[in-house]
PyMOL CGO cylinders between C-alpha atoms (Angstrom):
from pymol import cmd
from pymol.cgo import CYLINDER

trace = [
    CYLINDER, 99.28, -31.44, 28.04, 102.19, -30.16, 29.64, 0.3, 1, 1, 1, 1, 1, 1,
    CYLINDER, 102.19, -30.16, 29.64, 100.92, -27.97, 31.49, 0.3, 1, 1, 1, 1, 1, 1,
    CYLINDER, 100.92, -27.97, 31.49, 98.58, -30.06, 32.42, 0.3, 1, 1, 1, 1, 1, 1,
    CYLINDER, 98.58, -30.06, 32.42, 100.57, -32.62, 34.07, 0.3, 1, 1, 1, 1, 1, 1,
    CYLINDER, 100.57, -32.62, 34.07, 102.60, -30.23, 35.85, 0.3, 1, 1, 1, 1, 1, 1,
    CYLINDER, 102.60, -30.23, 35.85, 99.92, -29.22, 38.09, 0.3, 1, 1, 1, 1, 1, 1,
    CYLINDER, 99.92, -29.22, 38.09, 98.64, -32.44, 38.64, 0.3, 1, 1, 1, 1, 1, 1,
    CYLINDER, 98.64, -32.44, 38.64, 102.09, -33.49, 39.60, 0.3, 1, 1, 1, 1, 1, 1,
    CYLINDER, 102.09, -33.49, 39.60, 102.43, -30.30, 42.01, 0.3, 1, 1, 1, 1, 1, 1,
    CYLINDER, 102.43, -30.30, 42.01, 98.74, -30.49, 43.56, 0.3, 1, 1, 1, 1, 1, 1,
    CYLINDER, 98.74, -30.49, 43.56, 99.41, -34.48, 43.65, 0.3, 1, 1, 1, 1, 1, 1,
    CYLINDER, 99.41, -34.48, 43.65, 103.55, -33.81, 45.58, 0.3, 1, 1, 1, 1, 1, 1,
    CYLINDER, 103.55, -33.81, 45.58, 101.41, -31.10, 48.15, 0.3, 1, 1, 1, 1, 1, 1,
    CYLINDER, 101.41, -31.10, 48.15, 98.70, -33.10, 48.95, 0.3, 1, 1, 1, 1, 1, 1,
    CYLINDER, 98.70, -33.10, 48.95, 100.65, -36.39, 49.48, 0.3, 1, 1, 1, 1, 1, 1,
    CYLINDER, 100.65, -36.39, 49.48, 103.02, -34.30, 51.29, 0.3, 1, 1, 1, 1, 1, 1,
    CYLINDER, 103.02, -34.30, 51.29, 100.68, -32.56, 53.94, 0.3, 1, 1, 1, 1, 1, 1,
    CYLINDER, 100.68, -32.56, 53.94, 99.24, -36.02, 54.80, 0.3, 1, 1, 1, 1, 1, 1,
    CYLINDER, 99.24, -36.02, 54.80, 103.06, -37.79, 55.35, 0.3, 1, 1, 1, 1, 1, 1,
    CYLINDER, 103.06, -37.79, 55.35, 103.30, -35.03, 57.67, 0.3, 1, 1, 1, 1, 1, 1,
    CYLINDER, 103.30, -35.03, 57.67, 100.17, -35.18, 59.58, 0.3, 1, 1, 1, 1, 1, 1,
    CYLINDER, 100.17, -35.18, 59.58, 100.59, -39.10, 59.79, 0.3, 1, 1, 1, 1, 1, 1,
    CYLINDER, 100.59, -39.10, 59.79, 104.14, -39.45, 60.58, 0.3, 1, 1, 1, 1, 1, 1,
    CYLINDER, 104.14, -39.45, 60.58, 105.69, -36.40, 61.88, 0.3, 1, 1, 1, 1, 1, 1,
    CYLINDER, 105.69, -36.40, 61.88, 102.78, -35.09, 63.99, 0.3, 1, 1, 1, 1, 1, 1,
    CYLINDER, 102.78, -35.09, 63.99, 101.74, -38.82, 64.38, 0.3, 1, 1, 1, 1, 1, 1,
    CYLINDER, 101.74, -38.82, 64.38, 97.65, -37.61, 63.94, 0.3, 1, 1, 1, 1, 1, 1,
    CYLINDER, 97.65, -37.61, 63.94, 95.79, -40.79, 63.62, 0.3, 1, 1, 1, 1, 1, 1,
    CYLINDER, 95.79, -40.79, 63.62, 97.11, -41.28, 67.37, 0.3, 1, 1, 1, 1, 1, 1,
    CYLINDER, 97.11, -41.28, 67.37, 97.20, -37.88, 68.77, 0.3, 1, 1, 1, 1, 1, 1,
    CYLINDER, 97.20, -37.88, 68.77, 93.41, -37.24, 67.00, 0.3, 1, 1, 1, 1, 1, 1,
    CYLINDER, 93.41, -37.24, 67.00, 93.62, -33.47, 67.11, 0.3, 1, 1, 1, 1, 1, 1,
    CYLINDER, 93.62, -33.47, 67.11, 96.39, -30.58, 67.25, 0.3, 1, 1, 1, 1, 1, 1,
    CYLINDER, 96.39, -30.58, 67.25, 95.73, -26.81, 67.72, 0.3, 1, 1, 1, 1, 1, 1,
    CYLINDER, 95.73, -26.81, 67.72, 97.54, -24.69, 64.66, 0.3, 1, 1, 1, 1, 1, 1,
    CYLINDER, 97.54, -24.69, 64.66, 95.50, -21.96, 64.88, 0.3, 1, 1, 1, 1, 1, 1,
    CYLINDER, 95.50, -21.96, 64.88, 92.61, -22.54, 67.09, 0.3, 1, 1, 1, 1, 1, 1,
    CYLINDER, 92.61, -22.54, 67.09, 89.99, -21.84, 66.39, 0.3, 1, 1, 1, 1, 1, 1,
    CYLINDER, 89.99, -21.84, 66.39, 90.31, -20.98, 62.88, 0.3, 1, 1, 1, 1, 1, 1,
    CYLINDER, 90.31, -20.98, 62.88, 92.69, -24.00, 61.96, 0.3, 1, 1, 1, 1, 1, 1,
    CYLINDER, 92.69, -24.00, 61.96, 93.01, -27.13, 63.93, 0.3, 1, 1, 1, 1, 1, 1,
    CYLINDER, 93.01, -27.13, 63.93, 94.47, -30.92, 62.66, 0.3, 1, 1, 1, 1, 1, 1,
    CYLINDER, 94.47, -30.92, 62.66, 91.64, -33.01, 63.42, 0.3, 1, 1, 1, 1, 1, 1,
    CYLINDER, 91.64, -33.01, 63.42, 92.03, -36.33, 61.84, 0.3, 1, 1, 1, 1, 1, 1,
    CYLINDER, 92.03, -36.33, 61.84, 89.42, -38.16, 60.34, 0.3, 1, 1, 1, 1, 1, 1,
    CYLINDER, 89.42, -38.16, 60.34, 89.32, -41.31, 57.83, 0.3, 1, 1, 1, 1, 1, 1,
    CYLINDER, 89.32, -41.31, 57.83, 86.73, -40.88, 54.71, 0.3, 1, 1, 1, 1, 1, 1,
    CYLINDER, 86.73, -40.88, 54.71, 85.93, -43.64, 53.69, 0.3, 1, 1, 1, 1, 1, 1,
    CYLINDER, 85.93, -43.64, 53.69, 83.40, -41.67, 51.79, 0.3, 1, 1, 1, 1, 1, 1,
    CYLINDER, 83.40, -41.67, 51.79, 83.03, -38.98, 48.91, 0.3, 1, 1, 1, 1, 1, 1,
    CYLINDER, 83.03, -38.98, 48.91, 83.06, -35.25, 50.53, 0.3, 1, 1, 1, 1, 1, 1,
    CYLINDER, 83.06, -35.25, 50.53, 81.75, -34.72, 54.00, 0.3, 1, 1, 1, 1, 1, 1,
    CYLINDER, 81.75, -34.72, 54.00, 81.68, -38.65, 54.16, 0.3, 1, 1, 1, 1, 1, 1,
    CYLINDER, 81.68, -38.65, 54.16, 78.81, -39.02, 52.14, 0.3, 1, 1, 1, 1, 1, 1,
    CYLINDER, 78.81, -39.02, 52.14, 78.10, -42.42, 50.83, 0.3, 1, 1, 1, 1, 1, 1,
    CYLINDER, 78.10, -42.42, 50.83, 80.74, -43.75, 53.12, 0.3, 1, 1, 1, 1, 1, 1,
    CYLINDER, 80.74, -43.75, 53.12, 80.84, -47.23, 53.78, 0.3, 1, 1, 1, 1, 1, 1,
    CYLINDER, 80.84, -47.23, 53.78, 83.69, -49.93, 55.39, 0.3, 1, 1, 1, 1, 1, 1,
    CYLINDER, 83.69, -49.93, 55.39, 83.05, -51.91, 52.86, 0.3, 1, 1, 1, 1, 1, 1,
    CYLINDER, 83.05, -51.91, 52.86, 85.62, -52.45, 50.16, 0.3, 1, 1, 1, 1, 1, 1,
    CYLINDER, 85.62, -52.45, 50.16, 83.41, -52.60, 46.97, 0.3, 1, 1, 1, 1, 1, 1,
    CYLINDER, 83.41, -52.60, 46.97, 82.12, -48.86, 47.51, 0.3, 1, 1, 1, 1, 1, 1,
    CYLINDER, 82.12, -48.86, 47.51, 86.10, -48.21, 47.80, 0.3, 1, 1, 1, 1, 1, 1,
    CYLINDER, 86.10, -48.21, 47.80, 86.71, -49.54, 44.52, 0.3, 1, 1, 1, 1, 1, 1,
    CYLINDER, 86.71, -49.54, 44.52, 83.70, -47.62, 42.70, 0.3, 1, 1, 1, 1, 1, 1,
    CYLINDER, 83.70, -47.62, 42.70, 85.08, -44.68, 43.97, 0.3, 1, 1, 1, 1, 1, 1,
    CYLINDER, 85.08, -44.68, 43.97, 88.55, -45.43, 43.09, 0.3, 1, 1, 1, 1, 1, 1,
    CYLINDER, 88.55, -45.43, 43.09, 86.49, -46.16, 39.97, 0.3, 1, 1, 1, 1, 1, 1,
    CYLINDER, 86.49, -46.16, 39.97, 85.03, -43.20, 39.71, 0.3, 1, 1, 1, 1, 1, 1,
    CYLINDER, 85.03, -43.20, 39.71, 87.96, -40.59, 40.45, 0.3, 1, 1, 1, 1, 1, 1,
    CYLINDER, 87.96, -40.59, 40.45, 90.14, -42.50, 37.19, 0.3, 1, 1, 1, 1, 1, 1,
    CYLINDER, 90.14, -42.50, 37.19, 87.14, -41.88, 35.10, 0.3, 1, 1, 1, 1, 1, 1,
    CYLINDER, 87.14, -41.88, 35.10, 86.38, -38.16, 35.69, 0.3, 1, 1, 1, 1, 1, 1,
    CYLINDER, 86.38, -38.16, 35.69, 89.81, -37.51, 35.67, 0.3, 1, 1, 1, 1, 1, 1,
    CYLINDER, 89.81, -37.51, 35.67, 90.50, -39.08, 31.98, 0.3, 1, 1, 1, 1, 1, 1,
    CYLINDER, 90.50, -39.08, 31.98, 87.29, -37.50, 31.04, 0.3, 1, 1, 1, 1, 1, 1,
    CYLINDER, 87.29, -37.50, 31.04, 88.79, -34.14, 32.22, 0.3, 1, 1, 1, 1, 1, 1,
    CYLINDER, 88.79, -34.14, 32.22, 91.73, -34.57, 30.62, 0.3, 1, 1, 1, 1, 1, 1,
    CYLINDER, 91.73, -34.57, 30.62, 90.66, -35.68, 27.18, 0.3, 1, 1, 1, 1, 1, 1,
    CYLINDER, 90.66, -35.68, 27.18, 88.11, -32.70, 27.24, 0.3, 1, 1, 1, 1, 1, 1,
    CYLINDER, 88.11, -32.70, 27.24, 90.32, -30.05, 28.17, 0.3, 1, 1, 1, 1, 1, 1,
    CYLINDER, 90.32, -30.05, 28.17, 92.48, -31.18, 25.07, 0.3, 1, 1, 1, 1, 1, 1,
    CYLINDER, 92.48, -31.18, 25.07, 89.75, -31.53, 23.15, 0.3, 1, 1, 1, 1, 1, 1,
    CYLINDER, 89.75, -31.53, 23.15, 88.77, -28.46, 23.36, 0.3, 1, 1, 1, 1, 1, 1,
    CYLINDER, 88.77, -28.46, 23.36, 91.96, -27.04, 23.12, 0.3, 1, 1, 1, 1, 1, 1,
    CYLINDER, 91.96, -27.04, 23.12, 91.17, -24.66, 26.18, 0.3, 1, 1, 1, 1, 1, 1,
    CYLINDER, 91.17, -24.66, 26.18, 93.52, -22.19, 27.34, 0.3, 1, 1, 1, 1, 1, 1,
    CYLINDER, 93.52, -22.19, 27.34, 96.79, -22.12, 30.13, 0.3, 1, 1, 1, 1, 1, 1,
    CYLINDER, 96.79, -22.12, 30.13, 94.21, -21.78, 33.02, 0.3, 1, 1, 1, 1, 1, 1,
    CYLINDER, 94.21, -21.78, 33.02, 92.20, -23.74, 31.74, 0.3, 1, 1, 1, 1, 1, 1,
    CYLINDER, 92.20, -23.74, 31.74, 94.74, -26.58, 31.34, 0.3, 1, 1, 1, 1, 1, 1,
    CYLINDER, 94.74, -26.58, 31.34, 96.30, -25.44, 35.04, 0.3, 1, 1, 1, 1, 1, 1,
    CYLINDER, 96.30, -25.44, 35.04, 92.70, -26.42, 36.39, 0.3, 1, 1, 1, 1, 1, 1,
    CYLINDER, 92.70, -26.42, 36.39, 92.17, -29.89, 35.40, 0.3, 1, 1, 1, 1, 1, 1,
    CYLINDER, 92.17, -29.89, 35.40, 95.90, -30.52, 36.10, 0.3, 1, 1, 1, 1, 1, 1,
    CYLINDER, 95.90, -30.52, 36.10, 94.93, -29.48, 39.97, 0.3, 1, 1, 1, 1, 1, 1,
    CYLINDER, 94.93, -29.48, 39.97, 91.53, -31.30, 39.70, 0.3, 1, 1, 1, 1, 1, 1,
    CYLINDER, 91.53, -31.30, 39.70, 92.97, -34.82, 38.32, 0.3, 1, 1, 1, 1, 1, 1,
    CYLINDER, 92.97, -34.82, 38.32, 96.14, -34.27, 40.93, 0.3, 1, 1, 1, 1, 1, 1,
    CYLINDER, 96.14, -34.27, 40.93, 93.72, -33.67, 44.14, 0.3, 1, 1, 1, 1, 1, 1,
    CYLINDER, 93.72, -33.67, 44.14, 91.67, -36.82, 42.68, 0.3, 1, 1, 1, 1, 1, 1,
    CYLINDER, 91.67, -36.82, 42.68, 94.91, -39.20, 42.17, 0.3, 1, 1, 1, 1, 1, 1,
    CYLINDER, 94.91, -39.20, 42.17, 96.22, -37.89, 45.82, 0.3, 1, 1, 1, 1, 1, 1,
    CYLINDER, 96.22, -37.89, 45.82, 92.75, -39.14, 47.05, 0.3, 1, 1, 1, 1, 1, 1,
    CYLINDER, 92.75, -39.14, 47.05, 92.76, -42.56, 44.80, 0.3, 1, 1, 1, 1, 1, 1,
    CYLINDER, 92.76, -42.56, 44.80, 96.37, -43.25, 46.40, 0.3, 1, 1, 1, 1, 1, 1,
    CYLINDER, 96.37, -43.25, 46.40, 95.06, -42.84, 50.11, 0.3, 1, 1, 1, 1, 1, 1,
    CYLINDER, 95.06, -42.84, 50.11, 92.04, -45.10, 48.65, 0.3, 1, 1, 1, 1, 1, 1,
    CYLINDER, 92.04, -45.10, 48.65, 94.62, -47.72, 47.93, 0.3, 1, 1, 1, 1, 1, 1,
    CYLINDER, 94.62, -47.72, 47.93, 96.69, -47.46, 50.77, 0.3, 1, 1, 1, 1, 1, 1,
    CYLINDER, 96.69, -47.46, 50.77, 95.33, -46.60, 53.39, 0.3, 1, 1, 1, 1, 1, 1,
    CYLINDER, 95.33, -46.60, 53.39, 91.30, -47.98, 52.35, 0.3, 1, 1, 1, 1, 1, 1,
    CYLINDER, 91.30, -47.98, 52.35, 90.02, -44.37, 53.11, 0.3, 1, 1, 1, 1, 1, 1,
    CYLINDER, 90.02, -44.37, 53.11, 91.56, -40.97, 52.45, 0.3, 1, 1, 1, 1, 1, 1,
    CYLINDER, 91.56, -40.97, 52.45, 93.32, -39.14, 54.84, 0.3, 1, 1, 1, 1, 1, 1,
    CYLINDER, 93.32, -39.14, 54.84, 91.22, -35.85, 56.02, 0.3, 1, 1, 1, 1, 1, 1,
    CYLINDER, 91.22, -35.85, 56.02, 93.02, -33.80, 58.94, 0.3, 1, 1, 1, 1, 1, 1,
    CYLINDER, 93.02, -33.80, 58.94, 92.10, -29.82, 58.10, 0.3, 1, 1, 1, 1, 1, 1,
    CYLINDER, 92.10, -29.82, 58.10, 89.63, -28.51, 60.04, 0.3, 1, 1, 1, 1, 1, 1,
    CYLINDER, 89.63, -28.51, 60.04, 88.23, -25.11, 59.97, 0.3, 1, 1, 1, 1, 1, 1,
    CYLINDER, 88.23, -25.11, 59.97, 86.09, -23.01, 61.99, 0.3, 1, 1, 1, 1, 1, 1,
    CYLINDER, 86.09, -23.01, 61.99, 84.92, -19.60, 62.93, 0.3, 1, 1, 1, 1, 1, 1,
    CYLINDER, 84.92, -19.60, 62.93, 82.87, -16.82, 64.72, 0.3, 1, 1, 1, 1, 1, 1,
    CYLINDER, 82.87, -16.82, 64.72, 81.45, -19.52, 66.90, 0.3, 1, 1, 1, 1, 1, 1,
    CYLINDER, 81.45, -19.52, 66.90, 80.83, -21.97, 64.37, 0.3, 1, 1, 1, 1, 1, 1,
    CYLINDER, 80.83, -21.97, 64.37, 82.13, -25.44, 65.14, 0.3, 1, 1, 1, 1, 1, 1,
    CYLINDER, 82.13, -25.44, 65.14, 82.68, -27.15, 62.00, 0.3, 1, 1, 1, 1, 1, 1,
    CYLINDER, 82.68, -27.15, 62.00, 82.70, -30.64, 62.45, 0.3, 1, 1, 1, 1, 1, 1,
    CYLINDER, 82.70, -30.64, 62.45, 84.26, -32.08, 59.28, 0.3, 1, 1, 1, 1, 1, 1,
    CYLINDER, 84.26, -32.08, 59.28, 87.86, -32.16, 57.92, 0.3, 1, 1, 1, 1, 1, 1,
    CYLINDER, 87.86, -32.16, 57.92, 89.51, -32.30, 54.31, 0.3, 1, 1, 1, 1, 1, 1,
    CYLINDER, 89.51, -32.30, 54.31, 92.30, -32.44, 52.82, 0.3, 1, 1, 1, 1, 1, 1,
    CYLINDER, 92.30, -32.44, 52.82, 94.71, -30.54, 50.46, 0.3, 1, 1, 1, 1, 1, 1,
    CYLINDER, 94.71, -30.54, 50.46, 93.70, -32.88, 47.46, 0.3, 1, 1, 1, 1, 1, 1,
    CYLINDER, 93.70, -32.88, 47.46, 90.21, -31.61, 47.98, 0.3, 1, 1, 1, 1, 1, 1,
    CYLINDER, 90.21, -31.61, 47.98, 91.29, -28.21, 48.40, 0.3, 1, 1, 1, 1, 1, 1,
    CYLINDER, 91.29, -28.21, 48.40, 92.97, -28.87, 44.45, 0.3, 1, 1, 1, 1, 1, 1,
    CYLINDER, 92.97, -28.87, 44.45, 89.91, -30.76, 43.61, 0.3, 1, 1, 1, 1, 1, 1,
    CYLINDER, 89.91, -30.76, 43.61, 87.46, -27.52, 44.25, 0.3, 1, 1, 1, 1, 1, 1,
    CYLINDER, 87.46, -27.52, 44.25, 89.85, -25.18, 42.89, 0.3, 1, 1, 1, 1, 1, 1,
    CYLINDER, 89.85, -25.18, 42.89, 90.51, -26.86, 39.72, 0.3, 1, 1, 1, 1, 1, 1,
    CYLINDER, 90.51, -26.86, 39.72, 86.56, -27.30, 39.28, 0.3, 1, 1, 1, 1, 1, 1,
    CYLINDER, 86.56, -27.30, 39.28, 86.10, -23.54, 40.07, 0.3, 1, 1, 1, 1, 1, 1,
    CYLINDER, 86.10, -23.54, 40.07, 88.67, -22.66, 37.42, 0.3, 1, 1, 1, 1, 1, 1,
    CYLINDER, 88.67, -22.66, 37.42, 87.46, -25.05, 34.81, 0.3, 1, 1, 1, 1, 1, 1,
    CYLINDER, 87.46, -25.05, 34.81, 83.74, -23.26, 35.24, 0.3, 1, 1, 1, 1, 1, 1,
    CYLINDER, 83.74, -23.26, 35.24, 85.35, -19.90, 35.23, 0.3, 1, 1, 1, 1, 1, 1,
    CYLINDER, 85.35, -19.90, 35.23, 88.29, -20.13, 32.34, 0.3, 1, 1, 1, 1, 1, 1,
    CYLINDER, 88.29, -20.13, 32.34, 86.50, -22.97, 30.15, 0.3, 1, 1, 1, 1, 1, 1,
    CYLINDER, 86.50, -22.97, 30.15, 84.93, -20.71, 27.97, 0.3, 1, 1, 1, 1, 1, 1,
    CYLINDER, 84.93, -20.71, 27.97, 87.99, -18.83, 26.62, 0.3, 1, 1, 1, 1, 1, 1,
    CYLINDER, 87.99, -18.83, 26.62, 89.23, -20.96, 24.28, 0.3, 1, 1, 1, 1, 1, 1,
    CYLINDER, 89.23, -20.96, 24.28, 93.14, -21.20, 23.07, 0.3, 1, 1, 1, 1, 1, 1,
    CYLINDER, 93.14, -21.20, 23.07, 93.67, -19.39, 20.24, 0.3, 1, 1, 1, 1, 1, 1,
    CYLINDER, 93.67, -19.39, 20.24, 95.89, -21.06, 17.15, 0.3, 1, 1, 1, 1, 1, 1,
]
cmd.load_cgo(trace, "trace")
């Protein structure tokens, strides 16, 4: 459990992190867009009031809540699994950066009544036209790992 929390505490201090900075020091939701590395990385703010990619977004506040909902439940259900199964470090280092991306995501939900995406990536001519964040950078990864290291299980 340990380790468990301590990535969800890290991925949870980065991601809340990035988005004080690209709200308050670089003052985003104003400015709309800054060049980092054009065109490969660019702050492009955007408010999701949806899941990924905005999908399912809505203004009002009742699909907020569900999804607020939502993110507590997988992220118990992750957590009482990955004990339950006793799965190994990476294992436990995956669903500690899964349920931290989720909780930095459930905080914006509350405070801000959509999450804060501002990273925006494109390439070889390809305008992309969404942003994320660094919780759902956390969120992905610890997914990824929990398909890739769930099936080698902790030895006693």
């Amino acid at each position: 459990m340990r380790v468990i929390l301590i990535a969800a505490v890290l991925a949870l201090v980065l991601d809340q992190g990035s988005k004080y900075h690209a709200l308050y020091v670089l003052n985003l939701d104003r400015v709309g867009v800054v060049q980092i590395w054009p065109p490969y990385l660019v702050y492009q703010m955007a408010w999701n009031t949806g899941i990924n990619f905005g999908l399912f977004g809505s203004d009002g506040t009742s699909m907020r809540w569900v999804l607020i909902a939502l993110s507590l439940v997988i992220s118990t259900w992750v957590i009482v699994w990955v004990r339950k199964e006793n799965l190994g470090r990476l294992a436990n280092v995956s669903a500690g950066l899964l349920v931290g991306g989720a909780l930095g995501n459930v905080i914006d939900r509350i405070y801000y009544g959509a999450v804060v995406d501002f990273l925006n990536m494109s390439c070889c001519g390809i305008q992309n036209p969404f942003s994320f964040n660094v919780a759902d950078i956390f969120v992905f990864a610890g997914a990824i790992g929990l398909v890739l290291f769930s099936s080698s299980k902790k030895t006693p």
